[in-house]
C-alpha positions as CSV (number, residue, x, y, z in Angstrom):
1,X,0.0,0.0,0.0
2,X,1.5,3.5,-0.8
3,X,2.3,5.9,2.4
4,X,-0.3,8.4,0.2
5,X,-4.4,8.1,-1.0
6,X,-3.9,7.4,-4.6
7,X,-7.2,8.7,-5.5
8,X,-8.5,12.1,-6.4
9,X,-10.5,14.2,-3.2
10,X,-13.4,15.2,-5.2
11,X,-14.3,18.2,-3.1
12,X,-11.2,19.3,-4.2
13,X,-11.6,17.7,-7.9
14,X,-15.0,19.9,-8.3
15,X,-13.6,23.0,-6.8
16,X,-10.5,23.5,-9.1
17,X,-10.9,26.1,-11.7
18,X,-12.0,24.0,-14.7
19,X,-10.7,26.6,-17.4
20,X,-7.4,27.1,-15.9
21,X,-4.2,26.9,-17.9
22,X,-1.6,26.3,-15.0
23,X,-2.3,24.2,-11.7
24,X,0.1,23.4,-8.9
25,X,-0.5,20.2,-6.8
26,X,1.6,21.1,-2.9
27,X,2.3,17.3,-2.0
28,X,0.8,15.7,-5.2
29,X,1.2,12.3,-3.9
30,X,0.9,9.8,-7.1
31,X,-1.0,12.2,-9.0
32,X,-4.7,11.3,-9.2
33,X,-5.6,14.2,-8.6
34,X,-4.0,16.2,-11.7
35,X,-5.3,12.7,-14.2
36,X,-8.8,12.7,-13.1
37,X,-8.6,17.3,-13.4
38,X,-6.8,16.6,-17.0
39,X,-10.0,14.5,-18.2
40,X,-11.7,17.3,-18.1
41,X,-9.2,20.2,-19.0
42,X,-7.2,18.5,-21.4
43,X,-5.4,21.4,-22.5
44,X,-4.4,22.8,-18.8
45,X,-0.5,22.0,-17.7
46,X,-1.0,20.4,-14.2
47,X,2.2,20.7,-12.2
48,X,3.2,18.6,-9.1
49,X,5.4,18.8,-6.4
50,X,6.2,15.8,-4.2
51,X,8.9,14.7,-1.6
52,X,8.2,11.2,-1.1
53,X,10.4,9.9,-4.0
54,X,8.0,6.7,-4.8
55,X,4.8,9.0,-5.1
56,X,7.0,11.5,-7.2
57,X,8.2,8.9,-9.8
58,X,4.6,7.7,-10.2
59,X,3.3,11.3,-10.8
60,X,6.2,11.9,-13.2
61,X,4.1,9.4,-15.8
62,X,1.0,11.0,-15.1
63,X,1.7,14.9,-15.1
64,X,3.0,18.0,-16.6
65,X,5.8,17.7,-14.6
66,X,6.7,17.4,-10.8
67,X,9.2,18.2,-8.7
68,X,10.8,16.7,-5.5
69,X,11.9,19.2,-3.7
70,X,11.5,20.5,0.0
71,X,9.0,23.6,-0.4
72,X,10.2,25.0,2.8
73,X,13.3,24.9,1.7
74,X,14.2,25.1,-2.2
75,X,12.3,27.3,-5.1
76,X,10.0,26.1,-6.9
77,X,11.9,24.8,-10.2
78,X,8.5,25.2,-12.5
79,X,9.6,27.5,-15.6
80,X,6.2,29.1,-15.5
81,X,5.8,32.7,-13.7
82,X,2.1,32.6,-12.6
83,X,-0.4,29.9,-11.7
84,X,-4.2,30.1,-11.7
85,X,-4.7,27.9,-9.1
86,X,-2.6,26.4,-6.1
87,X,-3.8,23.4,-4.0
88,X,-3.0,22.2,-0.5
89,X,-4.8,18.9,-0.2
90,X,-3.7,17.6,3.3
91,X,-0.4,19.5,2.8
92,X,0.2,22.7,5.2
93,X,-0.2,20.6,8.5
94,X,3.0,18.8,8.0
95,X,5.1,21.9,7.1
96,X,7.0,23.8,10.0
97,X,6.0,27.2,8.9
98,X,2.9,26.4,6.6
99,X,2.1,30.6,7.0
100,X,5.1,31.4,5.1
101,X,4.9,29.1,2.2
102,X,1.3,29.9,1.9
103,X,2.3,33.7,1.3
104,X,5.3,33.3,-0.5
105,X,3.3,30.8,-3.0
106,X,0.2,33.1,-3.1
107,X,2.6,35.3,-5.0
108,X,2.9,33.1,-7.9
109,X,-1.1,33.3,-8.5
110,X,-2.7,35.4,-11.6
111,X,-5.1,38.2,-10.6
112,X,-8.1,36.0,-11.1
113,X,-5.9,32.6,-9.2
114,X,-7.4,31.1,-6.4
115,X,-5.9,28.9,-3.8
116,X,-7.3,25.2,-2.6
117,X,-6.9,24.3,1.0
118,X,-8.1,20.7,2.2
119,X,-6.8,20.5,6.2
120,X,-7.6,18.0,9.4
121,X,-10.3,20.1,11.9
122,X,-8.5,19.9,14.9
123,X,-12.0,20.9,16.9
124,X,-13.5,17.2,15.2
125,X,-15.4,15.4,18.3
126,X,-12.6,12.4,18.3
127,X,-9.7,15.0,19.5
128,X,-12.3,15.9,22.5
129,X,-13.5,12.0,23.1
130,X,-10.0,10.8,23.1
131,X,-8.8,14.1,25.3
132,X,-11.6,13.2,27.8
133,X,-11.2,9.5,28.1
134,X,-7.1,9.8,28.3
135,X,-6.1,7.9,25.1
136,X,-5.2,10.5,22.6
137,X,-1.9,9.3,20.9
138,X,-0.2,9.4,17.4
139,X,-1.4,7.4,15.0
140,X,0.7,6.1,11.3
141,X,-1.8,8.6,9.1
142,X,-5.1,9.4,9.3
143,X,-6.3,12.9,11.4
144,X,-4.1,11.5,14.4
145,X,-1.1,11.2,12.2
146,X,2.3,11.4,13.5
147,X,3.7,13.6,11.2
148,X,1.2,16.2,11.7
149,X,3.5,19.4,12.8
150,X,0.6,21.8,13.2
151,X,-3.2,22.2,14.0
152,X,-5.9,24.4,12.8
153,X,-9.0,26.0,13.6
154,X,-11.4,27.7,11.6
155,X,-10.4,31.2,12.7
156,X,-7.1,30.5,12.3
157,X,-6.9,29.1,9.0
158,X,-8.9,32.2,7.8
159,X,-6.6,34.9,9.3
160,X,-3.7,33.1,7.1
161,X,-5.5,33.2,4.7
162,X,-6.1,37.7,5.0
163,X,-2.4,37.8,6.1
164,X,-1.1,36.0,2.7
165,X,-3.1,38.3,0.9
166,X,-6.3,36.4,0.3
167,X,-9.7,37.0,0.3
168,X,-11.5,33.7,1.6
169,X,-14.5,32.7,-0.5
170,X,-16.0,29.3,1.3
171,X,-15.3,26.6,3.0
172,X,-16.9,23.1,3.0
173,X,-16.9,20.3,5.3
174,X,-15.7,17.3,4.9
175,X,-18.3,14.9,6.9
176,X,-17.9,11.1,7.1
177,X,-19.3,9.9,10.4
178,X,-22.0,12.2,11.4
179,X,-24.3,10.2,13.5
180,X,-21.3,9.3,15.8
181,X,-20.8,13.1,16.0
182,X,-24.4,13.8,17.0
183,X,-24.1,10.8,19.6
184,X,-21.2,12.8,21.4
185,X,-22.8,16.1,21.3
186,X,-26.0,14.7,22.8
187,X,-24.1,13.1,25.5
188,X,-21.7,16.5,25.9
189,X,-25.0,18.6,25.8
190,X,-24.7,19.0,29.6
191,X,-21.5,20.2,29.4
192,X,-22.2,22.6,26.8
193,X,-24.9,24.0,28.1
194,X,-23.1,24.9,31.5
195,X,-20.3,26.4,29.4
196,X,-22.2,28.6,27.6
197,X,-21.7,26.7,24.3
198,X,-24.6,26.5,21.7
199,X,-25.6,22.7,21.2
200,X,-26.0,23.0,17.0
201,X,-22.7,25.6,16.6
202,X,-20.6,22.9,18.4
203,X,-22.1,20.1,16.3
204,X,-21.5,22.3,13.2
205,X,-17.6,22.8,14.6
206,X,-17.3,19.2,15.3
207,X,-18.5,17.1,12.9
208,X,-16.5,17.7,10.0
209,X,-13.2,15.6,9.9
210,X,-11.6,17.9,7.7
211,X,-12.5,21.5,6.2
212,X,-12.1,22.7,2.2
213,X,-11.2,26.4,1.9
214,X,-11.4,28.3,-1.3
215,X,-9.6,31.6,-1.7
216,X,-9.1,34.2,-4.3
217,X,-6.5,36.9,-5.1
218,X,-8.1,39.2,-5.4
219,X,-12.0,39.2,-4.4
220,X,-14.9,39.3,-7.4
221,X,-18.4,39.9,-6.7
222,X,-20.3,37.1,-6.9
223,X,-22.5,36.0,-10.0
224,X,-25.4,34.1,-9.2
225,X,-27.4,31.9,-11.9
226,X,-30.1,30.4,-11.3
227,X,-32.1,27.9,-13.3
228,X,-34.8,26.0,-14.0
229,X,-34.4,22.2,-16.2
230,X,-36.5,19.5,-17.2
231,X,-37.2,16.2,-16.0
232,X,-33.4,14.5,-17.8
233,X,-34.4,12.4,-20.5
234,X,-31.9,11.7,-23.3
235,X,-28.8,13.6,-21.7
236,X,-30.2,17.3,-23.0
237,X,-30.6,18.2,-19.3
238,X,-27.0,17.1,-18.2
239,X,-25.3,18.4,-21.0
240,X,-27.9,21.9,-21.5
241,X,-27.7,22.8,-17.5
242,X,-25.9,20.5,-15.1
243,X,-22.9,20.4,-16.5
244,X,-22.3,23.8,-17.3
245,X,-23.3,25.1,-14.1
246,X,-21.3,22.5,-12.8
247,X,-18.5,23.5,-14.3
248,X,-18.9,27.5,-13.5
249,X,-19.7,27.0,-10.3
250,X,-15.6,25.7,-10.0
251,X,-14.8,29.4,-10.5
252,X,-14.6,30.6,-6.8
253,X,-16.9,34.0,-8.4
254,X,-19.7,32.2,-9.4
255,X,-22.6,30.7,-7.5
256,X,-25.1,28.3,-9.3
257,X,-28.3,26.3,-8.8
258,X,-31.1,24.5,-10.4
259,X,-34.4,25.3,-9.3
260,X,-37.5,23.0,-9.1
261,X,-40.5,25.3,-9.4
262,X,-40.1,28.8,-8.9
263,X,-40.1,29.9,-5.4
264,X,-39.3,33.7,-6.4
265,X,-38.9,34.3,-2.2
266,X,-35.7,32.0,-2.3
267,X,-34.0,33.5,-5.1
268,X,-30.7,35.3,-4.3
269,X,-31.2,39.2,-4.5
270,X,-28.3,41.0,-4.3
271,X,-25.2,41.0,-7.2
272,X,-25.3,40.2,-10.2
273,X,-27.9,37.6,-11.0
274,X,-29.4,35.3,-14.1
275,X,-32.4,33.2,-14.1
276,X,-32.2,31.0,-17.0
277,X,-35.3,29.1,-18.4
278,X,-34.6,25.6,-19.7
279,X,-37.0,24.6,-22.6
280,X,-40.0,26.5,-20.9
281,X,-43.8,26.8,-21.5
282,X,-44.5,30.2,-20.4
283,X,-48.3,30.9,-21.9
284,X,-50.1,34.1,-21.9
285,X,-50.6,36.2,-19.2
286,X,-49.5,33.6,-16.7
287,X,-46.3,33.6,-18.5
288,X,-46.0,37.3,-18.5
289,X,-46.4,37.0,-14.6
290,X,-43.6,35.1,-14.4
291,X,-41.4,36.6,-16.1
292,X,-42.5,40.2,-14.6
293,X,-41.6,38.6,-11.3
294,X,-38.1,37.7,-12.0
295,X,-38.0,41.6,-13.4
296,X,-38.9,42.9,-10.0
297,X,-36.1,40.7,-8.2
298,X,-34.3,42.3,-10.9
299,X,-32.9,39.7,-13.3
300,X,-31.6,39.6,-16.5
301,X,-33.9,36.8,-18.0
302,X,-32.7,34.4,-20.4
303,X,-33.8,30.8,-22.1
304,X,-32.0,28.2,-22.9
305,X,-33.3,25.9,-26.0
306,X,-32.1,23.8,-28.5
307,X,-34.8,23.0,-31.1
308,X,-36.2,24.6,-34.0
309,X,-39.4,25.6,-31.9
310,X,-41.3,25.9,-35.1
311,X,-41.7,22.0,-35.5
312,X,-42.6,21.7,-32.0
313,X,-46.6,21.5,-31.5
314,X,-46.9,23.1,-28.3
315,X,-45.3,25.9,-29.3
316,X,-47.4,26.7,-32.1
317,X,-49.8,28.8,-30.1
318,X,-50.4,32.2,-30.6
319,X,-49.8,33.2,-27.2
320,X,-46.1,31.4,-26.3
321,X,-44.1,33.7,-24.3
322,X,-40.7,32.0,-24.6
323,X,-38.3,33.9,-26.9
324,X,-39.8,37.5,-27.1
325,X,-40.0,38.1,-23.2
326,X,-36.7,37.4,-22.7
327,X,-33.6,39.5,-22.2
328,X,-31.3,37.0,-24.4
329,X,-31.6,33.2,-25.5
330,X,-28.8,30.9,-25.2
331,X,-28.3,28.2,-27.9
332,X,-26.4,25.1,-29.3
333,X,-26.0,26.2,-33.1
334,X,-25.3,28.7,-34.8
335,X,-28.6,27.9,-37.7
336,X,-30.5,27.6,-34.6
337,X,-29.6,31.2,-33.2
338,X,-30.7,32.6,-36.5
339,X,-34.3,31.0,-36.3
340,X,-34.6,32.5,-32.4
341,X,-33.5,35.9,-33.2
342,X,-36.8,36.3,-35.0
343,X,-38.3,37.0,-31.5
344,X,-35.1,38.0,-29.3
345,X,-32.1,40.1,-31.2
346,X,-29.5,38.8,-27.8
347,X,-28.8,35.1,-28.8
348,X,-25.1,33.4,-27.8
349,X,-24.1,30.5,-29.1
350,X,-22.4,27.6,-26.7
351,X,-22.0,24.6,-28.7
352,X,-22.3,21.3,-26.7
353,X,-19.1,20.1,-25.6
354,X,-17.8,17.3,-23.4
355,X,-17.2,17.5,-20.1
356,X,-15.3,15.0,-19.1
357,X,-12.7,12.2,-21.1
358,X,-13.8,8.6,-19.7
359,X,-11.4,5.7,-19.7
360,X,-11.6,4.1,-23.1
361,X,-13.0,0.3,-23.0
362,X,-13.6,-0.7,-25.9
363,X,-12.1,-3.0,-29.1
364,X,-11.1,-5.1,-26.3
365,X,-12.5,-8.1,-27.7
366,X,-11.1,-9.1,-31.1
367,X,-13.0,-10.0,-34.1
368,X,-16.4,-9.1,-32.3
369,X,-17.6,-5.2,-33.0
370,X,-20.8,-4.1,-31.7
371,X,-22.8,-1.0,-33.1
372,X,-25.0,1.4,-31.0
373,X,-27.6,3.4,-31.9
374,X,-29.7,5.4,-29.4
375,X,-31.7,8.6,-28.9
376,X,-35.4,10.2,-29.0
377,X,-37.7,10.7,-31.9
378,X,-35.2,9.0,-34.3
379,X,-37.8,6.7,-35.8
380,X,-38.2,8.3,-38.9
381,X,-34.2,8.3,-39.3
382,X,-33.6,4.7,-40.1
383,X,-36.1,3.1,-42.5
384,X,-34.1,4.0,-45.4
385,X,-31.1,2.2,-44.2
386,X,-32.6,-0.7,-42.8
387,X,-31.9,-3.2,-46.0
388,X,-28.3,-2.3,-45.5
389,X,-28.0,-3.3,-41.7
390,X,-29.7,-6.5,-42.7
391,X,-27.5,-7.2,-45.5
392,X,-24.3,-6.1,-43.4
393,X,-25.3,-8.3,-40.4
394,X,-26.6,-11.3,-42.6
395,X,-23.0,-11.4,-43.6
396,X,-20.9,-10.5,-40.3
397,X,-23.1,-13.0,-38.4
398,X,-22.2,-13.5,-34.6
399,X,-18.8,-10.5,-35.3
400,X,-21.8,-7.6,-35.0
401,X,-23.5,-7.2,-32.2
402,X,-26.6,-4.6,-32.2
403,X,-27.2,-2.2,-29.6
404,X,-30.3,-0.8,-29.4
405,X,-31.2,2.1,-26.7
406,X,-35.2,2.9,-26.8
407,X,-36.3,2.4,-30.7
408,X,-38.3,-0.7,-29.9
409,X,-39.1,-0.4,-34.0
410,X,-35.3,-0.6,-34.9
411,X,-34.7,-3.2,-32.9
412,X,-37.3,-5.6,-34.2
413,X,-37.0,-4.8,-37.3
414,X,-33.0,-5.6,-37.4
415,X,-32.8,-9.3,-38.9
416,X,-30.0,-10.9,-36.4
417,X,-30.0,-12.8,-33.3
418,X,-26.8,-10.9,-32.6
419,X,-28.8,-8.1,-30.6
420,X,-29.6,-6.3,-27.3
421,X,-32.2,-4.1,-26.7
422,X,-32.6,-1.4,-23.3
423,X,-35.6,0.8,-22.8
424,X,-35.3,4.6,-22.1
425,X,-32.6,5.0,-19.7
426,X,-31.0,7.7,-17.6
427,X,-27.9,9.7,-19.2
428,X,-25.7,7.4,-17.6
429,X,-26.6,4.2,-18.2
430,X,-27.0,5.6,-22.0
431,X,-23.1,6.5,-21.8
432,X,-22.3,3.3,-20.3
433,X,-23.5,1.5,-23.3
434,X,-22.2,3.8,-25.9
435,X,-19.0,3.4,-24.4
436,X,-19.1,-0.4,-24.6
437,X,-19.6,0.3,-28.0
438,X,-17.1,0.2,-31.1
439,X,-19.8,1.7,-33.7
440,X,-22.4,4.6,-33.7
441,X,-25.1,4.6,-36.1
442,X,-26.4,8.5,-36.6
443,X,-28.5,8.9,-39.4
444,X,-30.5,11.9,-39.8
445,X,-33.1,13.3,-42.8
446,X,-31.8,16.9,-44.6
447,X,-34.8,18.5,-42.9
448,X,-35.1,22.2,-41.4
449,X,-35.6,20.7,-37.9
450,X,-32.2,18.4,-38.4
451,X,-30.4,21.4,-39.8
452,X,-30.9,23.0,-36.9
453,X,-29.4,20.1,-34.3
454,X,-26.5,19.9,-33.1
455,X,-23.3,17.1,-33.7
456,X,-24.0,15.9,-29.9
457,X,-24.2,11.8,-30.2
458,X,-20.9,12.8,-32.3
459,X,-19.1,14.3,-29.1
460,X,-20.5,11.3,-27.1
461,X,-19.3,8.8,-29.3
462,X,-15.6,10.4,-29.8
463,X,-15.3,11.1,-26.2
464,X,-15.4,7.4,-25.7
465,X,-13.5,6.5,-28.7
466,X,-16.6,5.1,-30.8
467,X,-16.0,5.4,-34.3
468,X,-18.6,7.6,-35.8
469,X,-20.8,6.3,-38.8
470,X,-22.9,9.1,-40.2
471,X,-25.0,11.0,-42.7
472,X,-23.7,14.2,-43.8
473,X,-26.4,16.9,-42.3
474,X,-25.2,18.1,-39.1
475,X,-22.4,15.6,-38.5
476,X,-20.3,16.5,-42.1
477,X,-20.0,20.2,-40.3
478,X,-18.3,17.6,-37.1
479,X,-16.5,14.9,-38.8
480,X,-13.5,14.7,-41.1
481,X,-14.3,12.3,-43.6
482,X,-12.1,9.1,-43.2
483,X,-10.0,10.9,-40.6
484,X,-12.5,11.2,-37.5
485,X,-15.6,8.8,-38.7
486,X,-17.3,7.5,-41.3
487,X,-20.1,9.5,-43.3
488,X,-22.4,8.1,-45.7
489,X,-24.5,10.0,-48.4
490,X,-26.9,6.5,-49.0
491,X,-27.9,3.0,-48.1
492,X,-25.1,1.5,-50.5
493,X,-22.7,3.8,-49.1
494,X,-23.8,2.7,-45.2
495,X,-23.6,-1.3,-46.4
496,X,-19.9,-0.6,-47.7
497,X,-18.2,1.4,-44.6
498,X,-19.6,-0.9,-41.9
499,X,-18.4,-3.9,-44.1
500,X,-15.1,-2.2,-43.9
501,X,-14.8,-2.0,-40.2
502,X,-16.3,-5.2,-39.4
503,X,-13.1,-6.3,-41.7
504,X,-11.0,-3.8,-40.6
505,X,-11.6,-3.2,-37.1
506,X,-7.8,-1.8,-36.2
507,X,-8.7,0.9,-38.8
508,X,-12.1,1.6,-37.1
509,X,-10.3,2.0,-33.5
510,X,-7.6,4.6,-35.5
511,X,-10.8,6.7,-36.4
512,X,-11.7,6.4,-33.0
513,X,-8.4,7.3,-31.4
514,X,-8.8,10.7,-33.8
515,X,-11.9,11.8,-33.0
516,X,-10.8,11.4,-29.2
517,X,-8.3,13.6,-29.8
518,X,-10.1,16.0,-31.8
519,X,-12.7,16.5,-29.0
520,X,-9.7,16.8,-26.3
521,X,-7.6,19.7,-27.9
522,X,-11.2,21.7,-28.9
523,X,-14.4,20.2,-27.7
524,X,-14.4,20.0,-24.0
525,X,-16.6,22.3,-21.9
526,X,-13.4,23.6,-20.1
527,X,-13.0,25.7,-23.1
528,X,-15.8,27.7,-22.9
529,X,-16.7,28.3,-19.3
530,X,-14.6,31.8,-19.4
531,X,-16.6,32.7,-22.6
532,X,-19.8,31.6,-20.7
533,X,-19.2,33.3,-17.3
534,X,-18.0,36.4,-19.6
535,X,-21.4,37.0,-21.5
536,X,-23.4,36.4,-17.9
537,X,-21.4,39.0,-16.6
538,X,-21.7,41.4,-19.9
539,X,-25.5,40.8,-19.5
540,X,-25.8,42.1,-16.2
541,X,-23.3,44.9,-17.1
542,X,-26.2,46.0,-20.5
543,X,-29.2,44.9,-17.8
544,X,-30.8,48.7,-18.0
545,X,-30.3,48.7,-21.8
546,X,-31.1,45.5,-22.5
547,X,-34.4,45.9,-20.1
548,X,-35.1,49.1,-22.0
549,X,-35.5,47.3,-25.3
550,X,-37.3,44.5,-24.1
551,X,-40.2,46.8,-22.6
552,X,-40.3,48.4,-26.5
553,X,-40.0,44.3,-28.0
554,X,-42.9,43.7,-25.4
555,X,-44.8,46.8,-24.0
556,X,-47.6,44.1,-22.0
557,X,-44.4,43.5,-19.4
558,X,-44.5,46.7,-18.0
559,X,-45.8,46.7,-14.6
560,X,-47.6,50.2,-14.7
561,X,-49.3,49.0,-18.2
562,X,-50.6,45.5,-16.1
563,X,-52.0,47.4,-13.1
564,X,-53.8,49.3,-15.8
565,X,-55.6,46.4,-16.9
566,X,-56.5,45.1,-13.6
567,X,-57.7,48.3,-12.5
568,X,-60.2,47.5,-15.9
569,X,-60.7,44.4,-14.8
């Protein structure tokens, strides 16, 4: 067993800055933290630096580049002059003079850097049980461990952090055994009580095991999104909302939440602030409501979609509220943002993007390829090809498998034995099988709707090195013929390029390996959470213009003009 936790601390993992170009690992161990960060940055250089010399040769395959050096002691040897974002996990404790590394390091930050602090809570319960009942002693590692040279409290960890020149942003706790913690404060409540100590602000001091600070340079007022999202069905949720707010929500500036109905009394009012519809149904004047609501806490009001809403029923009545109330519209494509500025001139365009790199685990098993195809409302998609998968699979017999995700019709319809079928699934699950998967079928009609979609199942597939086989609309825009996939124009066309890969399948994983690598130097969401957190921010800077030229777009939203009409009513 290594002397270090070879995994990544994912309250520290989710709390790293995800579009930052330079990270320093303090006591980097093996390195898991900076492979699990680089899945989802891969462009970032993540340095390490590491004194035990087994952990340090281990992290020397899997990063930038460490050093092992004594940080009390020797400079840091990294060419680079500035860092966005330094982490202590478990470090500063075994340091003699952790106050003066932490300010000499803070030095190294960029204007916007922020620092990453994970540290034992010296006022956790089990200091004060094993105080009380005489048997505190040293232990090999652990919060008891022997090599700890210094303790810290809250207040104390805060004031180093003012006196390096930080400004503190949050701090989370780090809980694992919380009813044990509860038991001891019950049974210290008398002794609480005659001390003058509140029974729930001791529990809240004593039940974390360790404590997460976040820290700035230099402090940012916070930006606080807000947004609604659909039941997930089909991944558009994840990748539409969770994800990026996810991912914002690692720079220390920005605060973000979903919200489940809209409770306008819970919203955050002071700052800057966005409330952002996902796919909504605001109709008539209870839509208006709404949205005049969010005006008085005063938003800036913006929708996401990403469908042609002109070949969705429910949004063919007169009286839809969706695009024209709104202060801006956020979109996937850039065909798409053209149809939307009909009713709202302030559309940005984030195309979808990947969030994370999974292991690759597939063409593991020679001579056997299976192809996946999955999604909603695709049944129209592959009729025209079906004679072709027949034909393909008559011939490959038992070396193509069929993988079918929710299009009970497909499925039938496909003349093999060689075949598995899974009902509508959550997002996961959905990834899970795609990435079991060595083929993805994506055929779509040269429609206005299609035109309009975006090269999603594309990302997915490359992300988990799936080789791509695809009609040209939306996907030719994506994929590099013969390079990163496989696109056919017809049936006959299909029929020969899955023959080739089920003969060829080394030259189906190469296509695979490319299009992984195509997503990783430009696709991943990393890249686009600055640009993101940028146009919030730019919004809320234009609010009074912007609100100006909504109220002339949509007089009914003016508050004096509605009292008006009630005071008809």
């Amino acid at each position: 067993m290594p002397s270090y936790a070879d995994a990544a601390n994912p309250d520290i993992l989710e709390r790293i800055p995800l579009d930052a170009r330079v990270v320093l690992d303090v006591g980097c161990g093996g390195g898991a933290l900076g492979v699990e960060y680089k899945r989802r940055n891969p462009a970032a250089r993540f340095l390490g630096i590491e004194c035990d010399p087994d952990a340090a040769r281990i992290a020397e395959g899997r990063l930038d580049a460490v050093a092992q050096v004594d940080v009390e002691a020797e400079p840091l040897p990294f060419a680079e002059a500035a860092v966005d974002c330094i982490i202590y996990g478990d470090v500063l404790e075994h340091l003699r003079d952790p106050w003066r590394v932490l300010r000499a390091q803070a030095r190294l930050l960029t204007p916007s850097g922020s620092v990453l602090i994970c540290m034992p809570n010296i006022e956790h319960w089990s200091f004060a049980e094993r105080l009380l009942r005489g048997t505190w002693d040293y232990e090999p590692q652990g919060l008891f461990d022997a090599t700890h040279l210094r303790w810290f409290t809250f207040e104390m960890t805060r004031r180093a952090l003012l006196e390096a020149g930080l400004a503190p942003v949050d701090v989370t706790p780090r809980i694992f055994d919380l009813d044990r913690a509860q038991e001891f404060a019950r049974a210290m409540r008398p002794a609480l009580a005659a001390l003058g100590i509140d029974h729930d602000s001791y529990l809240a001091r004593a039940a974390p095991l360790q404590l997460v600070w976040r820290a700035r340079r230099q402090p940012v007022e916070t930006l606080h999104i807000v947004s609604t999202m659909l039941e997930p069905v089909g991944g558009v949720s994840e990748v539409r909302v969770t994800a990026p707010l996810q991912a914002m929500m690692t720079d220390p500036s920005v605060d973000a939440r979903v919200v489940n109905g809209l409770d306008i009394a819970t919203l955050p009012e002071q700052g800057p602030r966005i409330f952002i519809f996902h796919r909504p149904l605001l109709v008539g004047e209870p839509g208006l409501a709404v949205v005049r609501a969010l005006h008085a806490k005063g938003y800036v009001v913006v929708c996401e979609f990403d469908d042609h809403p002109d070949y969705i029923p429910v949004l063919q009545q007169p009286d839809i509220q969706n695009f024209r109330t709104m202060h801006a519209v956020q979109t996937s494509t850039a065909p798409l943002a053209e149809v939307l500025r009909r009713d709202c001139p302030e559309v940005m365009v984030f195309p979808n993007a990947v969030s994370r790199l999974p292991p690759v685990r597939n063409f593991a098993e020679p001579g056997r390829l299976t192809l996946f195809f999955g999604g909603l409302n695709r049944e129209e998609e592959w009729p025209a090809y079906l004679p072709a998968l027949n034909a393909v699979a008559h011939l490959a017999g038992p070396r193509l498998h069929f993988r079918i995700v929710n299009d009970r019709g497909l499925f039938d319809a496909l003349q093999t034995p060689h075949k598995s079928f899974t009902p509508l699934c959550d997002y996961d699950t959905y990834l899970d099988l795609l990435g079991g998967s060595e083929i993805s079928f994506m055929p779509l009609q040269d429609t206005p709707f299609n035109r309009c979609k975006s090269d999603l199942k594309f990302l997915e597939a490359a992300a988990h090195r799936v080789v791509a086989l695809a009609s040209p609309p939306v996907y030719g825009a994506s994929i590099a013929n013969g390079q990163t996939g496989l696109l056919f124009q017809d049936a006959q066309e299909l029929q020969h390029r899955l023959l080739h890969l089920v003969a060829d399948p080394a030259a189906g994983r190469a296509l695979g390996d490319a299009a992984r690598a195509q997503v990783a130097q430009h696709r991943m969401l990393a890249y686009q959470v600055g640009r993101r957190i940028a146009w919030y921010r730019d919004l809320w800077a234009r609010r009074d213009s912007l609100h100006r030229d909504l109220l002339a777009r949509v007089p009914e939203l003016e508050p004096s003009r509605f009292a008006a009409v009630l005071a008809q009513d």
